[in-house]
C-alpha positions in Angstrom: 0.0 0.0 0.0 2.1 2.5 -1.2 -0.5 4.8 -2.6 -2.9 6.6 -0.2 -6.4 7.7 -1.2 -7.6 11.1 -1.9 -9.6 10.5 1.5 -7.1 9.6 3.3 -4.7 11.9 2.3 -7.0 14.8 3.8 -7.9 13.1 6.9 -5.6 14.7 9.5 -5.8 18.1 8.0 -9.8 17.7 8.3 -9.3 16.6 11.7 -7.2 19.5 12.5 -9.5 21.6 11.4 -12.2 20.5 13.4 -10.5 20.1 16.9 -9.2 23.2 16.1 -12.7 24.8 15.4 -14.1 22.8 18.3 -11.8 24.5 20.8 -12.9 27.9 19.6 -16.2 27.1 20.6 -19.0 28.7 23.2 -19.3 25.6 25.5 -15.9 24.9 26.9 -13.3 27.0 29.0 -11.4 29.6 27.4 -7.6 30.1 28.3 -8.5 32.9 30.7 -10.8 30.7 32.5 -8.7 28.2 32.8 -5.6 30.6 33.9 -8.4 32.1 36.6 -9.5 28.5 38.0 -5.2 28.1 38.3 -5.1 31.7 40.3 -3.3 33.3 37.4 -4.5 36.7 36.9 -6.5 36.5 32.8 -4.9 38.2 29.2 -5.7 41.6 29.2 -7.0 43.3 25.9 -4.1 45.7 24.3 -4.9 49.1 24.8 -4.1 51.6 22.2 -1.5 54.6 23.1 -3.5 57.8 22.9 -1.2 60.8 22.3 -0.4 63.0 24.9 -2.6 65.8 26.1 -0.8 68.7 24.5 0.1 72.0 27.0 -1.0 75.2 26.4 1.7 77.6 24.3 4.2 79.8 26.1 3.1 83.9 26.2 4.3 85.5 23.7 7.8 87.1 24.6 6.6 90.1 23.0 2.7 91.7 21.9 2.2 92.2 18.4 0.5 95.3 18.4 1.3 97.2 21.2 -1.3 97.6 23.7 -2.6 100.7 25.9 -2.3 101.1 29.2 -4.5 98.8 31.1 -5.8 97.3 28.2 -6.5 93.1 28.6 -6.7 91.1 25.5 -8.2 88.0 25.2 -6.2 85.6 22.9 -8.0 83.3 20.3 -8.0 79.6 21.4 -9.9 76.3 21.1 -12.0 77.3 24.1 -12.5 81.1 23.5 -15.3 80.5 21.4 -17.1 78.4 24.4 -16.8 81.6 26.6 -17.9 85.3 27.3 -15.4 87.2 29.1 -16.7 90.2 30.7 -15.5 93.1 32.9 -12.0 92.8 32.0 -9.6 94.8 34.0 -5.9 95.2 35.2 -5.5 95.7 38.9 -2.8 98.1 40.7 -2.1 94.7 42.9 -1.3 93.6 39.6 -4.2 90.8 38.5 -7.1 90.4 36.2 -10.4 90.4 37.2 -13.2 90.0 35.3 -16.2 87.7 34.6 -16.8 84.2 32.8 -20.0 83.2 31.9 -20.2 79.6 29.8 -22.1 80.3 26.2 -22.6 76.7 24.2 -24.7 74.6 27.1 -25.8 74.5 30.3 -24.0 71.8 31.3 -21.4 71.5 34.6 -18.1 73.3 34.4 -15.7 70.4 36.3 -12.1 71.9 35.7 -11.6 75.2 34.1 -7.7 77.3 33.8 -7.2 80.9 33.0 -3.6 82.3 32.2 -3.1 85.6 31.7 0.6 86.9 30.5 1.4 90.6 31.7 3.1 93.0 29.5 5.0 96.5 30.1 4.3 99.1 28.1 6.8 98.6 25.7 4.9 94.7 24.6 7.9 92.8 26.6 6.4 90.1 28.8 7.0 90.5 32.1 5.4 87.5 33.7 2.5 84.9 34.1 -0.4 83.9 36.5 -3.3 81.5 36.4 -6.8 80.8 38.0 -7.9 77.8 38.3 -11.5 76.3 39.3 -12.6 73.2 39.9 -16.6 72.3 40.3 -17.0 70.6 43.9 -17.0 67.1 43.8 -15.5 66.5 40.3 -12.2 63.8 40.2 -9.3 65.3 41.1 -7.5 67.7 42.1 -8.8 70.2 45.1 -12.0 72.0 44.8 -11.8 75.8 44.0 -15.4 76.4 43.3 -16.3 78.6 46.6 -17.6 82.1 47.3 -14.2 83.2 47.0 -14.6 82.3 43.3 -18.0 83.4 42.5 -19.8 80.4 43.7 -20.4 76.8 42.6 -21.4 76.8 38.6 -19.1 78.2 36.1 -22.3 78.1 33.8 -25.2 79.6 33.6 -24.8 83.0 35.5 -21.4 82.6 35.3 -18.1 83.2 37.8 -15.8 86.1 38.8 -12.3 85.6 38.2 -8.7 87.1 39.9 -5.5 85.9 37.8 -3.0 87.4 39.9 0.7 88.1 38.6 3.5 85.7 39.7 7.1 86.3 39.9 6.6 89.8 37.6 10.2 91.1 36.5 8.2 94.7 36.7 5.3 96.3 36.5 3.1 95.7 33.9 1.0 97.9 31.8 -1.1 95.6 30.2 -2.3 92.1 29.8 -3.1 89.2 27.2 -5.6 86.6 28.8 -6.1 82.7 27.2 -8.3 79.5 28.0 -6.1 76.8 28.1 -8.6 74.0 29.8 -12.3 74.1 30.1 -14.2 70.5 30.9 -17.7 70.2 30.8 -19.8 67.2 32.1 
């Protein structure tokens, strides 16, 4: 018997086929129940790598247009269309104060950052600060949402705001305000 049949000839490979089909199945255990029953922790599922939340630009070292005295800019950025900034004004202490309300929903402010970048009269930067507010009870971080910042809802009738200056290199004569983070529910 030297020759094998057709049939034969595709036996195993049919049989491989079905035991491996057969293991695939619904009714028996998988290899992460099996490695649980054996106290071995299961295969996790491969995550993918999201890229990394990009930071908001450095102040310009210098203003383009140069700016009167006391004047506060608010600089075009992906949230700047999301907000109405009212009551801008530069402070002797130095700061900014002024008013945010929210203008596309209604929705929960959880985590909101205001940087403003202070300028002398000649345009040249002279420094940075930031506000920072935080709805009560969202994840993270420390809650800023008190009466020291207007209350507890950046939406609806909106929040008062102080950015005061940090670290100032002299005494500025104007300032350029952005909205680097804003995260509604």
């Amino acid at each position: 018997m030297k020759h094998l049949t057709r049939g034969t000839a595709f036996a195993p490979a049919v049989a491989l086929l079905v035991a491996l089909t057969a293991g695939c199945g619904a009714g028996g255990d998988t290899g992460d129940d099996a490695r649980e029953k054996a106290g071995e922790p299961a295969a996790t599922a491969t995550s993918v790598a999201l890229p990394a939340p990009r930071s908001a630009p450095e102040p310009a070292d210098t203003v383009a247009a140069p700016a009167r005295s006391g004047e506060v800019r608010v600089e075009q950025g992906p949230f700047t269309d999301r907000v109405r900034l009212t009551g801008l004004k530069l402070t002797g202490e130095p700061a900014v104060t002024g008013h945010l309300t929210i203008t596309t929903d209604v929705s929960h402010v959880l985590a909101l950052e205001v940087r403003a970048a202070y300028y002398d009269d000649a345009g040249r930067l002279l420094g940075t600060g930031t506000f920072e507010y935080q709805e009560e009870g969202a994840e993270g971080g420390h809650a800023h949402a008190d009466a020291a910042h207007g209350g507890s809802e950046a939406g609806g009738a909106g929040i008062d705001l102080t950015v005061p200056a940090k670290k100032l290199t002299g005494t500025p004569a104007a300032a350029v305000l952005s909205v680097p983070v804003l995260v509604n529910e």
